[in-house]
C-alpha positions, 0 to 999 in steps of 0.5 A: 925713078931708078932705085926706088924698090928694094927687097931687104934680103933675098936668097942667092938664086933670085929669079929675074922677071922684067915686064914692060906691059902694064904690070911688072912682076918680080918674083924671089925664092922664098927664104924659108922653105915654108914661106911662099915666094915674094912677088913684087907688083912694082909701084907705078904699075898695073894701078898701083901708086908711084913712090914719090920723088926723094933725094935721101940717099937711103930709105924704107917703108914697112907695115908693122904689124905685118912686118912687110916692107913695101918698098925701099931703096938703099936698104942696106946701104951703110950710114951714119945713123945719128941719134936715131941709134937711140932706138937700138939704145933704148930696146936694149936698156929700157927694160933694165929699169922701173920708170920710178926708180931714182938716180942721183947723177955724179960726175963719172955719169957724165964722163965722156960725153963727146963735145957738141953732142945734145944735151938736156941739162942734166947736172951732177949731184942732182937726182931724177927718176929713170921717168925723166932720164928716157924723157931727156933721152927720146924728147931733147935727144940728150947725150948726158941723158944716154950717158947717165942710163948706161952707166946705171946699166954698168957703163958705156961699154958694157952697154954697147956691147949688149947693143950690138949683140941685141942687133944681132938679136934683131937680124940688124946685121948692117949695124956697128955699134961704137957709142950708145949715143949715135954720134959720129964716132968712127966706123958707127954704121946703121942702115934704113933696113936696120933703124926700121927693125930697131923701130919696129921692135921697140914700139912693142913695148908700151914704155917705149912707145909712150916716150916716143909720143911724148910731145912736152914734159917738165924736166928738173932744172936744179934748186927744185925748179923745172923746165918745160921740154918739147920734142924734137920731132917735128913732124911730132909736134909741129914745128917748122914743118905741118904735123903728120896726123897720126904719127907714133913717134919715133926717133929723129937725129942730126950731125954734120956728118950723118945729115939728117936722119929719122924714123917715123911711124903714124896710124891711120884707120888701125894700120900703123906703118914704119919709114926711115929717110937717111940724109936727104941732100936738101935742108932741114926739113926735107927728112919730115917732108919726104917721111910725110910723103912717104907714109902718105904713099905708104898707105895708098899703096898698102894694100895695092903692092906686093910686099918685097921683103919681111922685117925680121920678128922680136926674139925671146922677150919681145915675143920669140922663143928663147934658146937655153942659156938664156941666149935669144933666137934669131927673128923668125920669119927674118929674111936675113939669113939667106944670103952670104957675107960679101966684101967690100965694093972698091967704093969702100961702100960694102953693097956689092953689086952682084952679076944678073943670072946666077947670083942674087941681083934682080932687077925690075921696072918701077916708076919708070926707071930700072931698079937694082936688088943689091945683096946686104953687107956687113959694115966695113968699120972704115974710119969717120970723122967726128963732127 
C-alpha cells in the first residue's frame, strides 16, 4: 500500500535501492559513524508480513526497548495532537512531585481552561493528593486536572516552556508546544515520530507507566464523597471496542480538529511494542482498531523486518549523561540530527519532499505500492482554529 514504511530520520545522502524480485532492499548511511547502516526488508516481502490497510493520516510502530521503528508512515507529518500531548506534559512534570503530597485547588488553578475541553470534576477550595491529580489527568483526560498540576509547577507558561525544551531534550523536533493540555490551540503541532518518543520515555518511569494502566480509580466528588472513574482508553478497558491483551496504556486523545488520536503500547511474550495512529478518517473506534491491527503486525513482523529508523534514547535523568550546567544531552543513538531544517512545502505542510539522487528521498516497494522517504521538518506554527 503506498506510504506504508517510513524511516524517521536518515542522512542527506541516502542511497536509493529498489527490487522488484522477491525481496526488496533499501539500504540508509548510518547516522553515526558508529552505527551500522540501516537496512530496510520491506513488509510484504521476502516472507515478511504485509502492513495492514489503514486510512490514518499518520502513524508508527516501534520496539521499546530496542527503540527500532518497524514501520511507519507519515512520521514527521505535522498534526494536531489532542490529549495524547499529555504525555509530553506528564514526562515533563510528574517527577516534580511525591504521588502523596496534598493540593488544595483555588480559583486561579483553574484559570484558563479552554471552553469544551474535558474535564474530571475537580472543584475550587477542595484538596487532592498529587495521586489523584495524575489519575484525572491519565484516566478521564481532564483539562482541570492539567491545569491544576501546572500552576503547582509554577503556572502554564513556565510549564510549556519546560515542555518544549523537554522535546527537544527527546529529538521531538516536530513538536510546537502552545498549552500543556493538548487542545486546539493555534500553531500546537505533534507528529507519530514524536508522541511515540514522548511514549517511549515516559514509560521509563514506573509512576507514569502505573497511571497509564490504570483502569478505574475513586476520585473525590466534594462533601467527602467519590466518584468511581474509568479510562478512556478503550482498547484499555474494553468499552465499545475488544481489549487488546497486553496493552500498557498509553494515551489517547480527541478534538474536532485533531480527529482521533492515540498512542498504545501492549506486552506480549516480554516484547513491549509502541504505535501511534493520528486521525483516522472513519469513526470513533477506528483509531483502536487500527492500533490493535498494528500491534498485532508488529509482533508478527518484529523479528522478520528490518528496522528503518531508531527512536532517540532518554537523556540525563531517565538514563543519559548530563551536560554541565544541569543542561540534559541530546538522545544518544537518535537518528535525528543528520538531516538539515527545511522550509515550508507551498501545501503549507512542512514535509518537503526531496529530489531522488543527490538529496535524501529514498524510495522502495513495500506491500505493493512505492513508498516515499520524505525528510523531517520543523512545524511552521501556522495558525488553527480552536474546537
Amino acid at each position: 500500500m503506498p506510504g506504508t514504511t517510513s524511516s524517521p530520520q536518515f542522512s542527506r545522502r541516502a542511497a536509493l535501492g529498489i527490487g522488484f524480485g522477491a525481496a526488496t532492499a533499501l539500504a540508509l548511511p548510518a547516522p553515526r559513524a558508529s552505527a551500522a547502516p540501516v537496512a530496510s526488508g520491506a513488509p510484504g516481502t521476502a516472507g515478511v508480513p504485509r502492513v495492514p490497510r489503514l486510512d490514518a493520516r499518520a502513524w508508527l510502530v516501534a520496539d521499546h526497548d530496542s527503540g527500532k521503528v518497524l514501520a511507519a508512515s507519515g512520521a514527521h507529518r505535522a498534526l494536531p495532537p489532542a490529549s495524547t500531548l499529555k504525555m509530553l506534559f506528564a514526562d515533563t512534570v510528574l517527577p516534580r512531585f511525591g504521588a502523596d503530597e496534598k493540593h488544595r485547588v483555588t480559583a486561579a488553578d483553574l484559570a484558563g481552561i479552554p471552553a469544551g475541553s474535558s474535564l474530571v470534576g475537580i472543584q475550587a477550595g477542595t484538596t487532592y493528593t498529587v495521586r489523584q491529580l495524575w489519575q484525572g489527568v491519565f484516566l478521564r483526560s481532564g483539562n482541570d486536572a492539567v491545569h491544576v498540576l501546572a500552576s503547582m509547577n509554577g503556572g502554564v507558561a513556565k510549564t510549556v516552556r519546560e515542555m518544549q525544551r523537554r522535546a527537544e531534550e527527546l529529538g521531538a523536533n516536530d513538536t510546537h508546544v502552545v498549552s500543556p493540555d493538548g487542545f486546539d490551540h493555534p500553531g500546537q503541532v505533534s507528529s507519530a515520530y514524536d508522541l511515540t518518543l514522548f511514549a517511549h520515555a515516559g514509560l521509563r518511569n514506573d509512576d507514569f507507566r502505573a497511571y497509564c494502566a490504570t483502569k478505574t480509580a475513586d476520585f473525590p466528588a466534594g462533601g467527602g464523597k467519590t466518584f468511581q472513574m474509568q479510562n478512556t482508553d478503550r482498547l484499555l478497558t474494553g468499552q465499545g471496542v475488544t481489549p487488546y491483551e497486553g496493552l500498557i496504556g498509553v494515551k489517547n486523545g480527541y478534538t474536532s480538529h485533531a480527529g482521533n488520536t492515540f498512542t498504545g503500547a501492549a506486552t506480549r511474550d516480554g516484547r513491549t511494542l509502541l504505535v501511534t495512529v493520528l486521525r483516522p478518517k472513519s469513526g470513533y473506534e477506528a483509531v483502536y482498531e487500527e492500533t490493535a491491527a498494528l500491534l498485532d503486525w508488529g509482533f508478527r513482523a518484529v523479528d522478520r523486518v528490518t528496522p528503518v529508523g531508531t527512536l532517540g534514547a532518554p537523556p540525563a535523568g531517565r538514563g543519559g549523561a548530563s551536560k554541565p550546567g544541569g543542561e540534559q544531552g541530546a538522545p544518544a543513538g537518535s537518528t535525528r540530527a543528520a538531516a538539515s531544517p527545511s522550509g515550508p512545502a507551498p501545501s503549507g505542510e512542512r514535509k518537503e519532499a526531496l529530489a531522488l539522487g543527490g538529496s535524501a528521498a529514498v524510495a522502495a516497494l513495500a506491500g505493493g505500492g512505492l513508498l516515499a522517504l520524505r525528510r523531517r521538518a520543523r512545524p511552521s506554527g501556522r495558525r488553527r482554529r480552536k474546537a
